[in-house]
N, C-alpha and C positions, 0 to 999 in steps of 0.2 A: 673492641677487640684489640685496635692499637696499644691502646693503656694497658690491658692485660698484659699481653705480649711484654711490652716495656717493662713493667713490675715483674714479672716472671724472670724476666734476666738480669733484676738485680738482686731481687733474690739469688739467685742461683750463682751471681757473681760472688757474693757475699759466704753462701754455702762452698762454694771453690777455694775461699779463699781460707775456712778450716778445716777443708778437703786434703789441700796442699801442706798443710803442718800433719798429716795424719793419712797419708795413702793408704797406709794398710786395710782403712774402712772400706772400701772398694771389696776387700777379699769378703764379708759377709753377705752381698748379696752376690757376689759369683758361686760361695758354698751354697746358699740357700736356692740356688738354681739348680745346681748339680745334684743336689740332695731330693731335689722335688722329683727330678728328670728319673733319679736310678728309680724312686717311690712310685712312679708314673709308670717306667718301665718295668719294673717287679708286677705289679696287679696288672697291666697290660698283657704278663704271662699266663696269670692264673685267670684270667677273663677267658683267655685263649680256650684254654683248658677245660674251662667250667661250660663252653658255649655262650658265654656272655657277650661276646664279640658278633660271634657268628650271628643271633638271635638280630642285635644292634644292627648290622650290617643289613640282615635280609627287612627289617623294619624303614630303614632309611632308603632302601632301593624301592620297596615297592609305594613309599609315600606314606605308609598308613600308621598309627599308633601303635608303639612297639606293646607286643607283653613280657613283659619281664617277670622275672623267678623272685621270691624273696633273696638268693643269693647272690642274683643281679644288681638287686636296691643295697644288698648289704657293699658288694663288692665297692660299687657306685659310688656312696658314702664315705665308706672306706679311704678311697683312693682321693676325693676329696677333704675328706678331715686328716691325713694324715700329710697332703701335700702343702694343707694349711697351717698346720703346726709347724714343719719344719720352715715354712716360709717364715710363718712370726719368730720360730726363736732364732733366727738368723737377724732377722729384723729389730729384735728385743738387743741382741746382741750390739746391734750396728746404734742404737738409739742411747746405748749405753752408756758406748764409748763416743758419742758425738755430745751427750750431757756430760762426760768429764773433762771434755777439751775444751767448751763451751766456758767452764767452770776455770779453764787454767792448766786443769792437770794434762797427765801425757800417759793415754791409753796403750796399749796393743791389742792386739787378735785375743790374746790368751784373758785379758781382763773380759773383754766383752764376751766372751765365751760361758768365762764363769759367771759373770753378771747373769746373763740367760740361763744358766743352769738354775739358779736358785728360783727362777720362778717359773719351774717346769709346770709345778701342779697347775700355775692360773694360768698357763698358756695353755693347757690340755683342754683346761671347762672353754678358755674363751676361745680355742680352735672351733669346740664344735658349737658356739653358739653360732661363731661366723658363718660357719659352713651351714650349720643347719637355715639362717635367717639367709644366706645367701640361695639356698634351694627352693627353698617356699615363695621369695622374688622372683628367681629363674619359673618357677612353676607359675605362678600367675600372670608372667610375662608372656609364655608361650599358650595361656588357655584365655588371652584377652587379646580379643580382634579388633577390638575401636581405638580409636585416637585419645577419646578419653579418658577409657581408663589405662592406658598405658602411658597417661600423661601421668594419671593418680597413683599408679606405681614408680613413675620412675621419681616422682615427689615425696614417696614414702621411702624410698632407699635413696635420695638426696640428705634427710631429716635423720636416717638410720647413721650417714657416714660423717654427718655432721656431729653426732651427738657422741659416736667413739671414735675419732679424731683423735683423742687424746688418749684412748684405752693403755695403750705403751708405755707409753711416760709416765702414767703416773702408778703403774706398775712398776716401772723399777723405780721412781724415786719413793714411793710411798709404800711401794710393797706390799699395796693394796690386792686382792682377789679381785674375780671378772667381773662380778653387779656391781661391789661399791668402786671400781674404777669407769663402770658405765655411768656410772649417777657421778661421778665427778667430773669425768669430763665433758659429758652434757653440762653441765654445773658451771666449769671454767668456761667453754666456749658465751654460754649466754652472759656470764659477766662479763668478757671481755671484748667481743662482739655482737652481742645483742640477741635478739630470737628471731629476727629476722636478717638473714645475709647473703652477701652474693660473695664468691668466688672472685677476687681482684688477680689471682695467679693461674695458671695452667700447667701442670708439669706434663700434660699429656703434648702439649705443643712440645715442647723440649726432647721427651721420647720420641716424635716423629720426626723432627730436624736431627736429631740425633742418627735416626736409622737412615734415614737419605742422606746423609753426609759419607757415610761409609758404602754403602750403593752402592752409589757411583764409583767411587774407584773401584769398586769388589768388580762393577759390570765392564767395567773399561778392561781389566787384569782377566777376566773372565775371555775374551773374546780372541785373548794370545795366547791364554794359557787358562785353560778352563780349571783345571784340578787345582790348579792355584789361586786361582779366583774363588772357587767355590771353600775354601779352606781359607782363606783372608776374611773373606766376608765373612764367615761363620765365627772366625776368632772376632774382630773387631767389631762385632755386633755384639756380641757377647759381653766383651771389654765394654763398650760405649753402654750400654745398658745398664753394665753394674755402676758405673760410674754416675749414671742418672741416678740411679737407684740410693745412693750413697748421699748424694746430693741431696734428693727428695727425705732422707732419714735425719741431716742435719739439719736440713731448715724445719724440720718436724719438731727435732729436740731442742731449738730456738723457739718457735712458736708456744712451745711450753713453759719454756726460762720465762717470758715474756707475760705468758700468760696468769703467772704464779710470782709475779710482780719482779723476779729478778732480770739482768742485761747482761744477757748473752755476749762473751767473746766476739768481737768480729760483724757484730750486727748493730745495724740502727734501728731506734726504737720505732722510729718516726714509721721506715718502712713495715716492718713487723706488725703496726697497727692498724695499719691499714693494707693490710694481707688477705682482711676479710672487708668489705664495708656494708654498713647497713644500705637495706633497701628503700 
């Protein structure tokens, strides 16, 4: 756990450190927030509307298996494949401009923008394979009561997140569609770390040191002045998030440079190789 830790923050030293030639990457995953947020709030309307909500709600009170309508499942969907696109092409966006700075060049907003445009159609198919592979998980998670086989799923969506890792990158470097960018980056990952690995990083640590760091002063400011505490917190959680978020996008578009035999700006290889290590 220590060692991870350690690795995680030098990574993340390293991703700071082409963070700070390039802030404006920070604004793509604040968009792809806000954008998911209106997405979220928009179908949270027409749920309303439809009784989709109301149905969800009486299902969840009395314990028992909800039924839903097909316009429930449709809605449902919906509001997942559409919160998941916009999250990727923000994300495609921010990977863009974190492989041209990597490279030397000097991005803005407006490049990585257009970058993601052009590969609207492969983020539309690979939005919904996400979401759909991500439901069918969520589904067998919630209709499996043993230890085992919940070990056997979360092993199968360990191998899933493992194998498109690299869906991103090599969509916009290669301009590949969603399958042959699944079959490549399964493909790079096992040349470069083997078919057997463990996780040396954690960015999830860093999101929760992250969110406690801001807290506290939100809870302290909260306690003199509530409305301003509650509006600190909200903004610098939000800031600190995207920030990780940015971070997690650059060492991603390293992890590729690296993986595709180039040396990434600002990074050691040394560390980079062992980002992942065999088991």
């Amino acid at each position: 756990m220590l060692a991870t830790i350690r690795h995680t923050f030098e990574l993340m030293r390293a991703s700071w450190g082409v963070l700070k030639k390039d802030r404006e990457l920070i604004f793509f995953p604040i968009m792809g927030a806000i954008g998911a947020l209106i997405i979220a709030g928009g179908f949270a309307g027409i749920a309303a509307a439809t009784g989709t909500l109301g149905r969800l709600d009486a299902a969840s009170a009395a314990g028992a298996e909800a039924q839903f309508t097909p316009i429930d499942v449709i809605l449902g969907f919906g509001v997942l494949f559409m919160t998941t696109f916009v999250v990727l092409f923000f994300n495609t966006a921010l990977i863009a401009s974190a492989m041209l700075r990597l490279k030397g060049g000097d991005p803005n907003v407006g490049y990585g923008l257009k970058a993601a445009s052009t590969h609207v159609p492969a983020l539309i198919v690979w939005a919904a394979i996400s979401a759909t592979v991500g439901l069918i998980l969520q589904a067998l998670r919630n209709r499996t009561d043993n230890i085992i086989g919940r070990i056997a799923i979360g092993m199968v969506g360990g191998v899933w997140a493992y194998m498109t890792f690299f869906v991103v990158p090599v969509m916009v470097a290669q301009d590949a569609g969603p399958i042959a960018s699944i079959k490549k980056s399964a493909e790079l990952f096992r040349q470069t770390w083997g078919r057997q690995v463990a996780s040396s990083f954690g960015f999830g640590i860093v999101y929760i040191l992250a969110v406690i760091a801001v807290i506290l002063p939100a809870a302290l400011l909260f306690m003199f002045a509530p409305l301003i505490g509650i509006i600190f917190g909200a903004v610098a959680i939000g800031v600190t998030l995207s920030v990780v978020a940015a971070l997690e996008g650059i060492f991603k578009a390293a992890l590729y440079d690296f993986a595709t035999g180039a040396v990434p700006e600002g990074f050691d290889t040394a560390t980079l190789r062992s980002a992942y290590r065999a088991l």
